[in-house]
C-alpha atoms as a printed R data frame, in Angstrom:
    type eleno elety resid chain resno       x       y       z
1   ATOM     1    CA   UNK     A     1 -14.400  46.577  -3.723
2   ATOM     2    CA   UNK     A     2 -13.254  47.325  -0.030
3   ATOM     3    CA   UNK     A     3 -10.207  45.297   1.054
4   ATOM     4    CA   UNK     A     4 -12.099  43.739   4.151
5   ATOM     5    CA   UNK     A     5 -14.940  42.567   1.615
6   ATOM     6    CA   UNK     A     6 -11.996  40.998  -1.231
7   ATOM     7    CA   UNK     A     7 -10.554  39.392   2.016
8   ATOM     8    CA   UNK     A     8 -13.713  38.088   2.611
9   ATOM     9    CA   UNK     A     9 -14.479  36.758  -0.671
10  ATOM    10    CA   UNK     A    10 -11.138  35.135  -1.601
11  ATOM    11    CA   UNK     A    11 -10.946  33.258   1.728
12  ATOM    12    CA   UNK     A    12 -14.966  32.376   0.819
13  ATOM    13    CA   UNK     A    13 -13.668  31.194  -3.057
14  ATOM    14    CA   UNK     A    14 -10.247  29.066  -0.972
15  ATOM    15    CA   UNK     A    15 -13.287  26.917   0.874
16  ATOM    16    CA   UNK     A    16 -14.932  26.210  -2.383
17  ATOM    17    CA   UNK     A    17 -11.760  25.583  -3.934
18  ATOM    18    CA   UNK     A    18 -11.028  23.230  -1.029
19  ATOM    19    CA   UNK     A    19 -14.048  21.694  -1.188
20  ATOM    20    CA   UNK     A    20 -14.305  20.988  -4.861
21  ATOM    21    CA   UNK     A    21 -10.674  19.133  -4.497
22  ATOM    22    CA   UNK     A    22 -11.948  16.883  -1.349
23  ATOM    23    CA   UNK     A    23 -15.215  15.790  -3.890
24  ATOM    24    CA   UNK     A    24 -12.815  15.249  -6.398
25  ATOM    25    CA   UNK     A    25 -10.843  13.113  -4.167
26  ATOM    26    CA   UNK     A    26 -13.494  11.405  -2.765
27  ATOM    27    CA   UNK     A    27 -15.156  10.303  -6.294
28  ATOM    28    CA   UNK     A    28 -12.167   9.241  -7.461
29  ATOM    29    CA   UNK     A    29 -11.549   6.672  -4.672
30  ATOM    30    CA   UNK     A    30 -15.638   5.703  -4.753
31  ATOM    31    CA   UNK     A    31 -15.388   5.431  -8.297
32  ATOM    32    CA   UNK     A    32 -12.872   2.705  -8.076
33  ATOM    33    CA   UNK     A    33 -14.311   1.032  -4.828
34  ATOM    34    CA   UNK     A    34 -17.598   0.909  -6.926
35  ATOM    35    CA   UNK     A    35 -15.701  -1.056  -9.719
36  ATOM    36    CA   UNK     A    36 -14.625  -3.550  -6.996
37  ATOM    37    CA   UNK     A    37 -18.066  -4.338  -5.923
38  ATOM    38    CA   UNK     A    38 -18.576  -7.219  -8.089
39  ATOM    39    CA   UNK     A    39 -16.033  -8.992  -7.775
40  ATOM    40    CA   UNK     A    40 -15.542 -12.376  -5.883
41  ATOM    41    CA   UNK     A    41 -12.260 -12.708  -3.941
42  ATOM    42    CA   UNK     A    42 -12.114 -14.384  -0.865
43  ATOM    43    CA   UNK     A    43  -7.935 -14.663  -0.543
44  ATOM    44    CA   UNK     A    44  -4.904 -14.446  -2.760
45  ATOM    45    CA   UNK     A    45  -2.039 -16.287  -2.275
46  ATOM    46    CA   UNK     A    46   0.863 -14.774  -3.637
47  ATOM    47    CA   UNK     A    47   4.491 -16.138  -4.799
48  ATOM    48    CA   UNK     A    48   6.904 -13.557  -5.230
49  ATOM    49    CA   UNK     A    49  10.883 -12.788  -5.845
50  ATOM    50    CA   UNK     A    50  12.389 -10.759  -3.594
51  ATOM    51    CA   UNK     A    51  15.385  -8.553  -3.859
52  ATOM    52    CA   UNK     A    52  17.040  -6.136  -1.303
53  ATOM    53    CA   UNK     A    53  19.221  -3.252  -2.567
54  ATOM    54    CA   UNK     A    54  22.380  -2.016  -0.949
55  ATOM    55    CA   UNK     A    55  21.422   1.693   1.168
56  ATOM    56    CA   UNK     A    56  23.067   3.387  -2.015
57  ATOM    57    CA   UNK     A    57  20.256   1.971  -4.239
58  ATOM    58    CA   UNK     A    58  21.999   0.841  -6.859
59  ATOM    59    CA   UNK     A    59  23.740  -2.469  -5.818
60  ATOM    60    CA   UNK     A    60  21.584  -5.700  -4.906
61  ATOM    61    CA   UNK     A    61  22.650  -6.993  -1.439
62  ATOM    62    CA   UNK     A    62  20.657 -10.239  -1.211
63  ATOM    63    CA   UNK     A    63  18.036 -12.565  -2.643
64  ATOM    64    CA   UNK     A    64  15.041 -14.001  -1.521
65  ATOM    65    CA   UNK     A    65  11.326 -15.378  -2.110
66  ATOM    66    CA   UNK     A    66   8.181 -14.921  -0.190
67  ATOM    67    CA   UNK     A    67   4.984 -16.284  -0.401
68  ATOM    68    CA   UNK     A    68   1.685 -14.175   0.955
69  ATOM    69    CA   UNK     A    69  -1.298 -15.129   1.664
70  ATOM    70    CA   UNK     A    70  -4.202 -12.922   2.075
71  ATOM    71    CA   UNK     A    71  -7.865 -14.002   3.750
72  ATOM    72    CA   UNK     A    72 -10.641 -11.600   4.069
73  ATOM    73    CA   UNK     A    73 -11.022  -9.690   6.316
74  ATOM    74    CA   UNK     A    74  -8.151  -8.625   7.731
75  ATOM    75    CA   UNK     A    75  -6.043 -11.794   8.112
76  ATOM    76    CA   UNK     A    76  -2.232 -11.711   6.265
77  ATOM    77    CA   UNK     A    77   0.832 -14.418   6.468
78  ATOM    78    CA   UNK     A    78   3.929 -13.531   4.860
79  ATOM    79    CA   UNK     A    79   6.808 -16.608   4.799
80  ATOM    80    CA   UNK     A    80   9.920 -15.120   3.238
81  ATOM    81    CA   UNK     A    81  13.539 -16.859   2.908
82  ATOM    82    CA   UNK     A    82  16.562 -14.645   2.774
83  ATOM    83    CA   UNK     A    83  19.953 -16.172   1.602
84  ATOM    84    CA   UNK     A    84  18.529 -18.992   3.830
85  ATOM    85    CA   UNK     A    85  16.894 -18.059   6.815
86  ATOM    86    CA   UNK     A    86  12.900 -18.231   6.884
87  ATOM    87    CA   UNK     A    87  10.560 -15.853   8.736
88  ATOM    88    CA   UNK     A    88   7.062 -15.682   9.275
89  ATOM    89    CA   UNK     A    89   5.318 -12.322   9.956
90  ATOM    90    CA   UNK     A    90   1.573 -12.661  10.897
91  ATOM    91    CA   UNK     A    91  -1.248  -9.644  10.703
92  ATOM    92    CA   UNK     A    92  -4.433 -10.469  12.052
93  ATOM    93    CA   UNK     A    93  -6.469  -7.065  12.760
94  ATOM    94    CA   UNK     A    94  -4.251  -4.771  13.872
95  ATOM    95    CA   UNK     A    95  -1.583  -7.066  15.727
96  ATOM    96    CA   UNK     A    96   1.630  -8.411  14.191
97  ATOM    97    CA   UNK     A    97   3.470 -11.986  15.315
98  ATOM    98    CA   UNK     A    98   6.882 -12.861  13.830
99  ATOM    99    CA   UNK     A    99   8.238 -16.163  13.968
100 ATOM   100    CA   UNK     A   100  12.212 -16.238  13.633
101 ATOM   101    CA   UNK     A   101  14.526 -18.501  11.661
102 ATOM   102    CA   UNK     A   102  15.291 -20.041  15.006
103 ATOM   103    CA   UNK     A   103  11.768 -20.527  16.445
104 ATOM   104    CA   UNK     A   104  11.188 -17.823  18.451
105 ATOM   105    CA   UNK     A   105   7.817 -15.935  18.191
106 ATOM   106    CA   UNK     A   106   6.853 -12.990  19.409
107 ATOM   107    CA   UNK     A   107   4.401 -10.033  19.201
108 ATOM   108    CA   UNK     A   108   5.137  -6.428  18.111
109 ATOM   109    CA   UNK     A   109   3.434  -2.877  17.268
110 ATOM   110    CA   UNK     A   110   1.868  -3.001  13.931
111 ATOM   111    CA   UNK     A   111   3.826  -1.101  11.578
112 ATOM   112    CA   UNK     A   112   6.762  -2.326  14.157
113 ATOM   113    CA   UNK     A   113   7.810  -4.861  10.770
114 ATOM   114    CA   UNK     A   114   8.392  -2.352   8.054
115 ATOM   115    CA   UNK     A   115   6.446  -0.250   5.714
116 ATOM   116    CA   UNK     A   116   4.301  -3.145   4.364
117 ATOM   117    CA   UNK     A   117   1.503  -1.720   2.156
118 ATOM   118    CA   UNK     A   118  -0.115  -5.299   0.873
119 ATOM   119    CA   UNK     A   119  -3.497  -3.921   1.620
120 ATOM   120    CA   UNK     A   120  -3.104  -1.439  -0.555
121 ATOM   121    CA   UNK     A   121  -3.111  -3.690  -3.443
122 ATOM   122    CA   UNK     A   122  -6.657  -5.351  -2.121
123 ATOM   123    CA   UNK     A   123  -8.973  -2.695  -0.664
124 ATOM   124    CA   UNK     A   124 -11.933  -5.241  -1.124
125 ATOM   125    CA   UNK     A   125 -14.920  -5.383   1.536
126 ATOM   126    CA   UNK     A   126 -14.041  -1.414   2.747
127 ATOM   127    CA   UNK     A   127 -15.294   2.252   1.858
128 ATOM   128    CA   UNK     A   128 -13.957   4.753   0.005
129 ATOM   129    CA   UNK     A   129 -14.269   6.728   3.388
130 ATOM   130    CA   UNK     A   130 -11.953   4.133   5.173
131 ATOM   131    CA   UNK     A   131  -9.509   4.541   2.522
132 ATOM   132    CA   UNK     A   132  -9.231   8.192   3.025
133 ATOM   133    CA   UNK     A   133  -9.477   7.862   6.518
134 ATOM   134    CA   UNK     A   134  -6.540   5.441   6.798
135 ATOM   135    CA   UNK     A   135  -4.860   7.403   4.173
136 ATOM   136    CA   UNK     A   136  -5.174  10.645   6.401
137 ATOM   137    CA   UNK     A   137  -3.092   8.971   9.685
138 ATOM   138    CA   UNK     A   138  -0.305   8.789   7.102
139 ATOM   139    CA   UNK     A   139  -0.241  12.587   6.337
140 ATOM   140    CA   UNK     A   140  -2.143  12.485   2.707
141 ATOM   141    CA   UNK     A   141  -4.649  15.380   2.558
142 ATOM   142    CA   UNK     A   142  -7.059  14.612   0.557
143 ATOM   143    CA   UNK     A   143  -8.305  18.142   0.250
144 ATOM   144    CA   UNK     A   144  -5.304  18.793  -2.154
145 ATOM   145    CA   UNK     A   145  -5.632  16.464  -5.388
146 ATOM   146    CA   UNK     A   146  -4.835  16.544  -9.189
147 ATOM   147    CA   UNK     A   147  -4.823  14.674 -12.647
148 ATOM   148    CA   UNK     A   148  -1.637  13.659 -14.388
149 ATOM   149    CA   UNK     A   149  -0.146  10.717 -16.138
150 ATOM   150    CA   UNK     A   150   2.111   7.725 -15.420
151 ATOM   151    CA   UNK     A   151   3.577   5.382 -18.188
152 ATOM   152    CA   UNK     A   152   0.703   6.868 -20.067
153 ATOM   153    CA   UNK     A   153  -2.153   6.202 -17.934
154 ATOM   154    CA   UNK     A   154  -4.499   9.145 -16.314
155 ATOM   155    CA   UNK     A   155  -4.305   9.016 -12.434
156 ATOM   156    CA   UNK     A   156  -5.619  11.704  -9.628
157 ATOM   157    CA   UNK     A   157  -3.040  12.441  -7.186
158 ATOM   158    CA   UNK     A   158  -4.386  13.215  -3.563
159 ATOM   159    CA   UNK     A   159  -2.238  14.855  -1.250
160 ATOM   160    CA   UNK     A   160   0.249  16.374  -3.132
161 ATOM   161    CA   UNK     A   161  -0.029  19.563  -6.007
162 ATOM   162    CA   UNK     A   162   1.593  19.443  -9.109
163 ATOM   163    CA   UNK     A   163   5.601  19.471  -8.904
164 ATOM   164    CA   UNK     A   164   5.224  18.271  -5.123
165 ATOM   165    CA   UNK     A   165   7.830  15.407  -5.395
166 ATOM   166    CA   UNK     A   166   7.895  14.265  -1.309
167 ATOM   167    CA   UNK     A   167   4.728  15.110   0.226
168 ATOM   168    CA   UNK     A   168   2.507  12.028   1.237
169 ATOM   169    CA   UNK     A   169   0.359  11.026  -1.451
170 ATOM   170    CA   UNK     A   170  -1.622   8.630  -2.991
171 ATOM   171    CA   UNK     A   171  -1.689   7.665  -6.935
172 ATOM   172    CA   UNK     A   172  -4.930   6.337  -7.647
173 ATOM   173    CA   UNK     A   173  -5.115   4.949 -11.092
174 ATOM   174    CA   UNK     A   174  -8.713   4.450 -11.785
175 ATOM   175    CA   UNK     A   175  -8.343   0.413 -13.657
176 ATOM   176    CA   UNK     A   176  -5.261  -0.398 -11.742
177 ATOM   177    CA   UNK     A   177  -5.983   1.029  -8.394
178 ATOM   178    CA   UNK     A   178  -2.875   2.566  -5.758
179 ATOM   179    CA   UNK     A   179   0.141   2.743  -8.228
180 ATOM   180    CA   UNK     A   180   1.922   4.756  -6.369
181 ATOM   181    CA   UNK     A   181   2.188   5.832  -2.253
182 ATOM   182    CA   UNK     A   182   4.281   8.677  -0.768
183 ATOM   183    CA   UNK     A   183   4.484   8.914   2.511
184 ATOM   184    CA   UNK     A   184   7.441  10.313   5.425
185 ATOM   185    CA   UNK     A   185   8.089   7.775   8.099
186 ATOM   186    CA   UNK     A   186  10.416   7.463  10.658
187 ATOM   187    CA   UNK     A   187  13.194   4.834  10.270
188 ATOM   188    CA   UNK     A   188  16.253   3.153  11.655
189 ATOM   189    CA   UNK     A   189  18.246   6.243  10.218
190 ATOM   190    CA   UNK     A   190  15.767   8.934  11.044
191 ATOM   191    CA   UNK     A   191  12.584  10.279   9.308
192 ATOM   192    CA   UNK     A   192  12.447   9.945   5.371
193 ATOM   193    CA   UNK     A   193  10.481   9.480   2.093
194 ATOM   194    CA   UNK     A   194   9.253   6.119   1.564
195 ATOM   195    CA   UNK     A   195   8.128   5.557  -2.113
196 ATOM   196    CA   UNK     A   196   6.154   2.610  -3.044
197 ATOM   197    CA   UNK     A   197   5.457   1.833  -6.809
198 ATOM   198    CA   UNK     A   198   3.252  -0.675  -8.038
199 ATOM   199    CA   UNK     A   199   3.201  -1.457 -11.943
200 ATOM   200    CA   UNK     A   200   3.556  -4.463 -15.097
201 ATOM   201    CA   UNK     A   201  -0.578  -5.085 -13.929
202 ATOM   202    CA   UNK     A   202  -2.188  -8.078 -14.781
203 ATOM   203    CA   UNK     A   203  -6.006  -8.747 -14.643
204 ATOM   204    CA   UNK     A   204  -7.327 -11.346 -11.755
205 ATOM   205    CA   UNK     A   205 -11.043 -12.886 -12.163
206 ATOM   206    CA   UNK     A   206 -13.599 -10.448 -11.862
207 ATOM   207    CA   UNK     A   207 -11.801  -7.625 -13.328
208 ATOM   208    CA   UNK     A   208  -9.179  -7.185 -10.898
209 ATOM   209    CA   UNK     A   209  -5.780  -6.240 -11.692
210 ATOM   210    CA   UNK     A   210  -2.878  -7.070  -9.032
211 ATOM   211    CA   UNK     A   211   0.631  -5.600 -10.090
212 ATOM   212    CA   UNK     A   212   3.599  -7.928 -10.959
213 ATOM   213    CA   UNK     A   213   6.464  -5.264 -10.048
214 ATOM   214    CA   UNK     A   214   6.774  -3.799  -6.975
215 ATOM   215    CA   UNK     A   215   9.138  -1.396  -5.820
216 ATOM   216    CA   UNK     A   216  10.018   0.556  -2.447
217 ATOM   217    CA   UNK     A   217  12.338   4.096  -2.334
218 ATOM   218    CA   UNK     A   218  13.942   5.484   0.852
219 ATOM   219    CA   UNK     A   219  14.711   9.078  -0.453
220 ATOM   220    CA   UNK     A   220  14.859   8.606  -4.028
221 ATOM   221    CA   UNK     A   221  17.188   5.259  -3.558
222 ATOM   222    CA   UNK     A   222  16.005   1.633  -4.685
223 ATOM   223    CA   UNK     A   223  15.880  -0.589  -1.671
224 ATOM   224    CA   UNK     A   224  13.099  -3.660  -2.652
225 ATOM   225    CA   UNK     A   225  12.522  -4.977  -5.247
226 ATOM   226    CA   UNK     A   226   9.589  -7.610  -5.787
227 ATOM   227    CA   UNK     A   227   8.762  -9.477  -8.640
228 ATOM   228    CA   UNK     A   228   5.427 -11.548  -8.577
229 ATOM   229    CA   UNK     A   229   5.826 -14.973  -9.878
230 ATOM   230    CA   UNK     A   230   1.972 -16.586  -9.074
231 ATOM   231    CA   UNK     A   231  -1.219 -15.386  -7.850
232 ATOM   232    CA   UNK     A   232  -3.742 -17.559  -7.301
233 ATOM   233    CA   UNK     A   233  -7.516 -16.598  -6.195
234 ATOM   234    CA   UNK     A   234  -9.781 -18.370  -3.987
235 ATOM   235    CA   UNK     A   235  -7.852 -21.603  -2.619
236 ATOM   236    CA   UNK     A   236  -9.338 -20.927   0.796
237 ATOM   237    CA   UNK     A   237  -5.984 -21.352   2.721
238 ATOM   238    CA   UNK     A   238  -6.487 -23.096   6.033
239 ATOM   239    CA   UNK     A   239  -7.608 -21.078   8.759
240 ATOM   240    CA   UNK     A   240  -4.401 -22.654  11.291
241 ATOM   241    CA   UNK     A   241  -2.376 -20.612   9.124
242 ATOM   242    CA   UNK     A   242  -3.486 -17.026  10.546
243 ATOM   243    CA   UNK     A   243  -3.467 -18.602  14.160
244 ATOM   244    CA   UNK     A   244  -0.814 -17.346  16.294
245 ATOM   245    CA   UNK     A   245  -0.595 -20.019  18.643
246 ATOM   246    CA   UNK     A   246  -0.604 -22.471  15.882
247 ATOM   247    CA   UNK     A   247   2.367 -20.520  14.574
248 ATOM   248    CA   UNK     A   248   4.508 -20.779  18.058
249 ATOM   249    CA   UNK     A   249   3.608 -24.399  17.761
250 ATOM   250    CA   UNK     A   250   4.987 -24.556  13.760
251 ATOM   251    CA   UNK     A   251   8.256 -26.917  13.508
């Protein structure tokens, strides 16, 4: 075979190669949207434990709880108290309030508030395509995927080949859901891996399993921990609560 013709055929084998691993991608993530289809949840409201890690990972540095609730579509409100002091952060669409300890409220970038990944945990009402989409502004390819295991369970990495360890990437567990998210961000000490692991799962109505631990690496060091107390499914929180004029107004 002439060299110009092998060129020609390996680069023509690459695109089917790349294509195969973007189908495989995408039916992985439809195949767990589909299981969502059926089931009924409206909002979650969520009581957690919160603990923050000193920047060498391995010594906690404070103590706190949050509660979240969650209303479909789109609508978050996180309350947290740290050794004391209580915040609110807001998400409605793509705009973020925060309401200090000492009253003051004010707007800022989304994304401006941390890496906070809570809708990772309940894609309902979206499409498989969104996900990737959304998954592709963060640096995940999802023309590069594979199969391995975690804690014993089959999941289909996309974005990263095997023994990648800090590309972005998503861990798609196909009961569970996102068990795992890699991703490089920029933070208050420059750019670095953020590491998000989900895990200790426990089934919701309809099917649904939310995870119980939840933990977030900068660069291979521990820096939240969260430990779900509650979850509770379909209390139809009050609408006020995602206002954010209702929240400058809060005493």
């Amino acid at each position: 075979m002439a060299p110009a013709v092998a060129l020609v055929v390996l680069l023509s084998l690459g695109a089917v190669v790349s294509a195969a691993v973007a189908q495989d991608a995408r039916a992985a993530v439809e195949a767990f949207i589909a299981r969502l289809s059926d089931v009924k949840i409206t909002d979650l409201v969520i009581q957690q434990n919160l603990t923050l890690y000193h920047p060498d990972g391995r010594h906690p540095q404070s103590t706190g709880e949050q509660r979240v609730l969650i209303k479909l579509p789109q609508r978050q409100r996180l309350e947290q108290t740290i050794e004391g002091r209580r915040e609110v952060r807001l998400a409605v669409g793509d705009r973020v309030w925060i309401r200090q300890h000492d009253g003051k409220t004010y707007e800022t970038p989304a994304g401006g508030g941390g890496s906070d990944r809570t809708h990772l945990l309940v894609p309902f009402r979206r499409r498989a395509a969104d996900l990737l989409a959304e998954w592709r502004s963060l640096g995940v390819r999802d023309d590069v995927s594979h199969v391995t295991r975690l804690r014993g369970r089959a999941v289909t990495v996309i974005g990263a080949r095997p023994g990648d360890r800090d590309v972005p990437s998503v861990w798609l567990d196909a009961e569970h859901g996102v068990v795992r998210f890699i991703t490089r961000e920029r933070l208050p000490a420059g750019s670095g891996v953020v590491d998000l692991a989900f895990s200790e799962h426990r089934p919701l109505p309809g099917g649904f399993h939310f995870p119980h631990r939840q933990e977030a690496f900068v660069d291979g060091k521990l820096l939240v921990l969260i430990t779900v107390r509650s979850v509770q499914v379909n209390t139809n929180p009050p609408d006020a609560l995602f206002d954010p004029e209702a929240l400058r107004k809060e005493p």
